[in-house]
C-alpha positions in Angstrom: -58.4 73.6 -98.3 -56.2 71.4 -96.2 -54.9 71.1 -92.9 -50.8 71.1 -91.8 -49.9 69.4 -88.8 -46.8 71.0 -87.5 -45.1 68.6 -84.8 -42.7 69.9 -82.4 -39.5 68.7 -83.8 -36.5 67.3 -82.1 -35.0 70.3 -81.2 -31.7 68.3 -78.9 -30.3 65.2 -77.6 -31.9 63.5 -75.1 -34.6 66.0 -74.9 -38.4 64.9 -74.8 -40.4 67.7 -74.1 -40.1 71.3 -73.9 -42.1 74.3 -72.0 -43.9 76.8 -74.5 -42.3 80.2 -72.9 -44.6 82.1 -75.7 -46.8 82.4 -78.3 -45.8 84.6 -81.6 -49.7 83.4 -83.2 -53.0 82.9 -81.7 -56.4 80.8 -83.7 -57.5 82.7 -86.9 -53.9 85.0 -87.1 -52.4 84.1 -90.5 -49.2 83.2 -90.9 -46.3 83.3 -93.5 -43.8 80.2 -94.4 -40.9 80.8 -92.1 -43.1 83.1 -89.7 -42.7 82.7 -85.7 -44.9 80.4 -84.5 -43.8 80.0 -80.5 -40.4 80.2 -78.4 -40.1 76.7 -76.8 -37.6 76.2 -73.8 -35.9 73.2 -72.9 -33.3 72.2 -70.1 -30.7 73.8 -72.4 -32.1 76.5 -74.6 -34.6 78.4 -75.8 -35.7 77.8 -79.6 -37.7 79.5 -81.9 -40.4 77.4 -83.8 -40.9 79.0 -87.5 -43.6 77.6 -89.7 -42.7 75.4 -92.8 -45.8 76.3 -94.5 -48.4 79.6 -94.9 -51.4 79.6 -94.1 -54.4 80.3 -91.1 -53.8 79.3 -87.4 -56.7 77.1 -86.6 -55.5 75.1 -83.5 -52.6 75.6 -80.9 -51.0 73.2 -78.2 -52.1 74.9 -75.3 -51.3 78.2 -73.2 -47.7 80.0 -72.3 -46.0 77.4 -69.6 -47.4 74.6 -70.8 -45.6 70.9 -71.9 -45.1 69.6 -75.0 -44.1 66.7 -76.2 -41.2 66.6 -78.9 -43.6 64.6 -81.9 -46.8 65.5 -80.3 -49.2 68.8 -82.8 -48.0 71.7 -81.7 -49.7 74.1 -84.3 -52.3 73.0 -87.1 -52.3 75.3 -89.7 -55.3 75.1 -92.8 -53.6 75.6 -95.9 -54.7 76.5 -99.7 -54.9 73.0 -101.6 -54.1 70.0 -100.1 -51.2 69.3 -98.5 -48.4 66.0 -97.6 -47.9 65.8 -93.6 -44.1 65.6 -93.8 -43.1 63.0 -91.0 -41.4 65.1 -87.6 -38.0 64.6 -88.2 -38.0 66.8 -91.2 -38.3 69.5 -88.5 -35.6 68.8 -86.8 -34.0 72.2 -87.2 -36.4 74.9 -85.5 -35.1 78.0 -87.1 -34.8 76.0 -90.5 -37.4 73.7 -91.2 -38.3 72.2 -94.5 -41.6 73.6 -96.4 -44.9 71.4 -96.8 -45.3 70.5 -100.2 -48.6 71.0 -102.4 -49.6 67.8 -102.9 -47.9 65.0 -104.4 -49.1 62.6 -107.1 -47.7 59.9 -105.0 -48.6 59.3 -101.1 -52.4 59.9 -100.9 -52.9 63.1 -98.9 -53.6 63.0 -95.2 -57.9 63.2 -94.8 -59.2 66.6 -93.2 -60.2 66.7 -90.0 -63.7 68.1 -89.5 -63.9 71.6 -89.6 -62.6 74.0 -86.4 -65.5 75.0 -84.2 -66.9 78.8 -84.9 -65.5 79.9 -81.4 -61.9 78.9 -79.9 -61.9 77.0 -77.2 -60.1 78.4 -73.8 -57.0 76.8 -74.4 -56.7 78.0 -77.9 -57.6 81.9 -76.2 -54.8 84.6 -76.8 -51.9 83.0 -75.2 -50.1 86.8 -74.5 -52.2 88.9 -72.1 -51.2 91.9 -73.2 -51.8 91.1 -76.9 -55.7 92.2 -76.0 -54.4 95.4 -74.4 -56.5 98.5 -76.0 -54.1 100.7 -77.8 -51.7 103.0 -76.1 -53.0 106.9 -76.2 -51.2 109.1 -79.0 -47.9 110.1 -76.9 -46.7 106.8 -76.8 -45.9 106.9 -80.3 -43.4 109.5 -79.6 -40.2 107.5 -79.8 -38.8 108.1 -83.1 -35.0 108.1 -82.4 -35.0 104.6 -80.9 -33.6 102.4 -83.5 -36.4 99.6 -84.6 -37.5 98.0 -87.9 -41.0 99.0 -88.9 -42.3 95.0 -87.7 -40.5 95.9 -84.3 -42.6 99.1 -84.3 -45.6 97.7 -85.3 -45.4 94.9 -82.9 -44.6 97.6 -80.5 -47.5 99.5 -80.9 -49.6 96.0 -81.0 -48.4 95.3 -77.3 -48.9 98.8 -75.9 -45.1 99.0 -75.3 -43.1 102.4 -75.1 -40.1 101.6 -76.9 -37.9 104.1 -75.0 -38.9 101.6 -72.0 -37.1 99.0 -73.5 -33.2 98.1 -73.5 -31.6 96.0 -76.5 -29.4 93.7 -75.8 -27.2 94.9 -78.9 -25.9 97.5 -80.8 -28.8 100.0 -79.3 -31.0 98.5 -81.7 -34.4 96.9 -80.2 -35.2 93.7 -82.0 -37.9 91.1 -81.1 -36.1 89.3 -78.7 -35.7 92.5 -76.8 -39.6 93.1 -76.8 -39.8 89.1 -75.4 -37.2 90.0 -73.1 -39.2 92.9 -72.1 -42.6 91.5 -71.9 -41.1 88.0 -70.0 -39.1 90.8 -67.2 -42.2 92.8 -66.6 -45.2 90.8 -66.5 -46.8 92.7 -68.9 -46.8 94.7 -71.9 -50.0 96.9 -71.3 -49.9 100.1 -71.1 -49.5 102.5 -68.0 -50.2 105.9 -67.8 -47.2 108.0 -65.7 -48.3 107.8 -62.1 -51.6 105.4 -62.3 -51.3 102.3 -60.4 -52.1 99.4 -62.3 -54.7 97.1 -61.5 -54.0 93.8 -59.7 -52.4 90.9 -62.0 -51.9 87.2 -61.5 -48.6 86.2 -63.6 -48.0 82.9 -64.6 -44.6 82.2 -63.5 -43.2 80.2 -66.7 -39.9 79.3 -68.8 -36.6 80.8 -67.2 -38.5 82.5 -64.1 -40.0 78.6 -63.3 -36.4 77.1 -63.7 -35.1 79.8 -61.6 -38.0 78.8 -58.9 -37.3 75.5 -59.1 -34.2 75.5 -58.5 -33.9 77.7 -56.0 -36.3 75.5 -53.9 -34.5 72.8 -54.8 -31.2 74.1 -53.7 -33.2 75.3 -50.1 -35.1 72.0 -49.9 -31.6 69.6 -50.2 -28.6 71.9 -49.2 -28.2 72.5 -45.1 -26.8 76.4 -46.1 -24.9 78.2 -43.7 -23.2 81.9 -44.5 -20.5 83.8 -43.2 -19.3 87.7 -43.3 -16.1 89.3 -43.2 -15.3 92.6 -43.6 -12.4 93.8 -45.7 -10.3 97.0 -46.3 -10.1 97.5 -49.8 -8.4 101.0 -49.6 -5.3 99.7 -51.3 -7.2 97.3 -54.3 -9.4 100.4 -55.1 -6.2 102.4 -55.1 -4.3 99.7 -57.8 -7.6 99.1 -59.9 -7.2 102.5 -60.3 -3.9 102.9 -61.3 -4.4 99.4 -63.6 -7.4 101.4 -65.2 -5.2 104.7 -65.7 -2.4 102.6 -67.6 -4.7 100.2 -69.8 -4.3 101.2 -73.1 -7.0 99.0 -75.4 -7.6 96.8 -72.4 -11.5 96.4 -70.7 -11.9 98.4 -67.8 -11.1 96.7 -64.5 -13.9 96.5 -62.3 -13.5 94.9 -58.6 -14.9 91.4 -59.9 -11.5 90.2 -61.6 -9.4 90.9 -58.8 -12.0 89.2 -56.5 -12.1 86.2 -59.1 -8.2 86.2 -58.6 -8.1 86.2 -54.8 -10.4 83.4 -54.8 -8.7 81.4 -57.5 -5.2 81.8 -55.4 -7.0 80.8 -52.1 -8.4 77.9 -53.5 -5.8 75.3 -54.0 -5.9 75.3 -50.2 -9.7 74.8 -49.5 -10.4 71.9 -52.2 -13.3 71.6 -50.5 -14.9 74.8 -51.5 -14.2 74.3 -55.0 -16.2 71.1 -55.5 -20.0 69.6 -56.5 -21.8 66.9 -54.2 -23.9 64.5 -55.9 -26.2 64.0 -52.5 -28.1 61.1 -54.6 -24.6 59.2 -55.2 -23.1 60.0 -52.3 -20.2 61.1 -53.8 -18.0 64.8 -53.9 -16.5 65.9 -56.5 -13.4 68.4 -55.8 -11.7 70.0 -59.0 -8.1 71.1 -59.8 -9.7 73.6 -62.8 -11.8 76.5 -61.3 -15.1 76.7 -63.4 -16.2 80.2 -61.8 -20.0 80.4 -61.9 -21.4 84.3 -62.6 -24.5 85.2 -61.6 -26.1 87.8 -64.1 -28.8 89.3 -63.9 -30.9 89.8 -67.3 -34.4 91.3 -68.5 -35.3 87.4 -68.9 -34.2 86.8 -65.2 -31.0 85.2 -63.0 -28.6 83.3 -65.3 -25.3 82.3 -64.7 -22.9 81.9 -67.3 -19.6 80.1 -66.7 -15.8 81.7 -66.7 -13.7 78.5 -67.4 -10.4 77.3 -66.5 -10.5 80.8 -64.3 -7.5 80.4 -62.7 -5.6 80.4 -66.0 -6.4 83.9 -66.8 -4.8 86.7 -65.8 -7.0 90.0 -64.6 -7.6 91.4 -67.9 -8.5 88.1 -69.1 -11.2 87.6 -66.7 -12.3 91.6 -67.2 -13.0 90.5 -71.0 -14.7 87.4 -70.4 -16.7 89.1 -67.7 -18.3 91.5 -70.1 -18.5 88.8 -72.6 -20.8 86.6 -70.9 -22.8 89.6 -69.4 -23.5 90.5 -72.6 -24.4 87.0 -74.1 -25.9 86.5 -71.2 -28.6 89.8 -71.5 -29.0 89.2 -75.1 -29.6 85.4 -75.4 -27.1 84.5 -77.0 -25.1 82.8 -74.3 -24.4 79.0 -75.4 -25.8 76.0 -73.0 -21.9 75.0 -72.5 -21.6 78.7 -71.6 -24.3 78.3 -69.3 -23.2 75.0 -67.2 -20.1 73.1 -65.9 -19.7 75.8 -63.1 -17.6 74.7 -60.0 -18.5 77.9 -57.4 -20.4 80.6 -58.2 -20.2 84.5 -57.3 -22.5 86.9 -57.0 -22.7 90.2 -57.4 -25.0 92.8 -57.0 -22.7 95.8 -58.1 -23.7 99.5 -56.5 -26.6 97.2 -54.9 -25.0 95.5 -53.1 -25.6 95.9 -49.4 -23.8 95.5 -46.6 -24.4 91.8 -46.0 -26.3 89.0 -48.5 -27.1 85.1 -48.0 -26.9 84.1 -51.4 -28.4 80.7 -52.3 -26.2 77.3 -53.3 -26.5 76.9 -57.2 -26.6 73.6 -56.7 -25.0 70.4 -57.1 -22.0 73.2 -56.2 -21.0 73.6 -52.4 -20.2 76.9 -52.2 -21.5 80.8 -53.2 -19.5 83.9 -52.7 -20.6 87.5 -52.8 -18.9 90.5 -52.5 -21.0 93.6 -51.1 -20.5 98.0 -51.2 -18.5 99.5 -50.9 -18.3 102.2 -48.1 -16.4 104.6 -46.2 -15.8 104.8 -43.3 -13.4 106.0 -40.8 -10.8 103.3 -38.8 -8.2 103.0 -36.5 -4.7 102.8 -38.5 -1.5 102.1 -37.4 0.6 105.4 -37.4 3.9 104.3 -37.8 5.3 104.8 -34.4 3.5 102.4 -32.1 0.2 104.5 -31.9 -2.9 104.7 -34.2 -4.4 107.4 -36.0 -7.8 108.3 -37.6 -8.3 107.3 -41.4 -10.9 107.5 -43.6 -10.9 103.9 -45.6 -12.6 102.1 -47.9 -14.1 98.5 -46.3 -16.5 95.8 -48.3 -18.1 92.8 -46.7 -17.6 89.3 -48.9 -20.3 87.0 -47.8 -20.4 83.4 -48.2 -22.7 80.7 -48.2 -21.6 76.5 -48.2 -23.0 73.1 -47.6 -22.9 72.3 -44.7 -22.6 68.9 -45.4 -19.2 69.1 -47.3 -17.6 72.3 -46.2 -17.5 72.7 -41.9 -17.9 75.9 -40.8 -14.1 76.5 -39.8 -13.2 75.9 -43.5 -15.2 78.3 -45.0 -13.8 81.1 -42.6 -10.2 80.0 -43.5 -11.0 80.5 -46.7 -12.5 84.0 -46.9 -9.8 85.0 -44.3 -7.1 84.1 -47.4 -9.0 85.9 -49.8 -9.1 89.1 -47.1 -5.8 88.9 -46.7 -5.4 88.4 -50.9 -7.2 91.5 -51.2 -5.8 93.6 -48.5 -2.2 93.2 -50.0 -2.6 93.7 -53.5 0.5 93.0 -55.0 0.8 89.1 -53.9 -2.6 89.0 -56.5 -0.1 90.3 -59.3 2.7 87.8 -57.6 3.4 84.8 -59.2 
């Protein structure tokens, strides 16, 4: 018998360590040459280890949210026979990394270590809580029309996870990813009977929800936010998207966010303030000609907010396909890291949610976050054509706004949203060239 040192590879440039988001193996599971081993997360992405060799799990790096080093053991696995250590770099490539040989008649092979101790320590404990879940009563077995592969099922059952709970990213089909996904959005995957309250649970907040944290504090702790409401009557821009939507053809559906995205990219020009990043540490704002719109999406995994570039280049149905696009890469995890930085102002939106008022939160280094709300009806004075008013049912949505206020004054960003209103309020200047 031997032992494999697996090494975390070198999984990006400039990247030195990464954040273990979860654990696919725990001490004494056996696994397969190209099994999952753990999903590691950097600044960028979020990579799947496999193992290059099979064999028995005898130690692991540590727990879910802990820091690895890229070189440092992240898995040892005991083999059959004897083995080479093949040096990190062979590992570059997480998803494809070269086997182990059996040993070689050149290099002598590396000595074993002495043999694991009968018990796992703590930090080598089940790494996924609700891996030692007991197993789900009969009737949660009763989801046979969701499309799964029997190893989807079977891990499924392992985790005390309904299946029919569960929403894949793709093609309606649930997949691992979508069980992660799951798992990494709820907190757990032990089963609840219908109606029983759980029993208190301390979550480790790890891998995207930690970035999320972080930044959020850091974007609280550095950024002097202020935020401003106006209310808007978007009678005649529902009464257009509808039309638009009548008359489409192949084209996406139009939903309010690309003719926001084009009120806000025909404002802009005038307010180069709002489109801009501040690099508080170099003193030093950056205002750009190219709007880079931020989206913020929210996925089973958490807040992400993937990037519609060069916005102001596309026309409504352009930004209606890139929309669902990104959503989609977005929920799955698919979305590229380019896809998923470079943004110049973000928008948020929080659909049928929406509110009446929000204070979203800077995604800092930018300057400014806007945020359309509802949608209600209500009924307003109206001119009546002959000097008087008359009662009217209408349709009015709040757009909030948040800003540095060390970059963007408070007169500025009122200006601003007052050219979108008016943008939106007269719907054919955002067809206009």
């Amino acid at each position: 018998m031997g032992r494999y040192v697996f090494k975390l590879p070198d999984i990006g440039e400039g990247i030195a360590e990464a954040e273990i988001v979860a654990w696919h193996v725990k001490v004494g599971d056996r696994v397969e040459e190209d099994g999952r081993l753990a999903d590691m997360m950097t600044d960028k992405a979020t990579v799947e280890m496999e193992s290059p060799v099979a064999g028995v799990v005898v130690e692991v790096a540590g727990e879910a949210g802990d820091v690895v080093a890229i070189g440092a053991p992240l898995v040892v696995i005991e083999v059959e026979g004897e083995v080479e250590q093949a040096p990190s770099e062979n590992h570059a490539k997480a998803v494809e990394p070269e086997p182990a040989k059996a040993a070689a008649p050149s290099p002598a092979p590396e000595p074993a270590p002495p043999p694991p101790p009968p018990a796992p320590k703590p930090a080598q404990a089940e790494p996924v809580e609700a891996r030692t879940q007991p197993k789900p009563p009969a009737h949660i077995h009763s989801h046979a029309k969701v499309q799964a592969s029997p190893a989807v099922r079977a891990r499924a059952i392992e985790l005390g996870i309904d299946l029919s709970d569960v929403r894949p990213a793709e093609d309606g089909r649930v997949r691992h990813a979508d069980l992660d996904a799951f798992l990494s959005y709820s907190g757990s995957g032990g089963y609840r009977a219908p109606g029983l309250k759980g029993e208190d649970q301390q979550v480790r907040v790890i891998g995207l929800r930690r970035r999320i944290a972080e930044n959020m504090a850091a974007s609280k702790r550095h950024i002097p936010h202020f935020s401003y409401v106006e209310e808007c009557d978007v009678t005649a821009l529902e009464a257009m998207r509808a039309q638009l939507n009548e008359h489409r053809g192949s084209k996406p559906k139009l939903t309010m966010l690309p003719l926001l995205i084009t009120a806000i990219c025909k404002a802009l020009p005038e307010f180069p303030m709002i489109n801009a990043r501040y690099d508080d540490e170099a003193g030093v704002v950056t205002r750009f000609a190219a709007v880079h719109l931020g989206l913020a999406a929210q996925t089973p995994a958490g807040l992400m907010v993937p990037v519609i570039r060069n916005a102001e280049g596309r026309n409504i149905w352009q930004l209606a396909s890139e929309i669902v696009r990104l959503a989609e890469a977005a929920r799955g995890g698919t979305a590229k890291s380019e896809e998923l930085s470079g943004s110049t102002m973000t928008i948020t939106s929080l659909g049928p949610l929406g509110g009446v008022a929000h204070t979203p939160v800077i995604n800092r280094p930018e300057v400014a976050i806007i945020g359309p709300n509802r949608i209600i009806e209500r009924p307003m004075f109206v001119p009546d054509g002959m000097g008087g008013e008359r009662i009217e049912k209408r349709k009015l949505m709040n757009i909030s706004i948040s800003c540095d206020h060390r970059v963007v004054d408070g007169w500025d960003a009122a200006s601003f949203v007052q050219a979108v209103k008016k943008l939106i309020e007269t719907p054919v200047l955002l067809l206009a060239n």
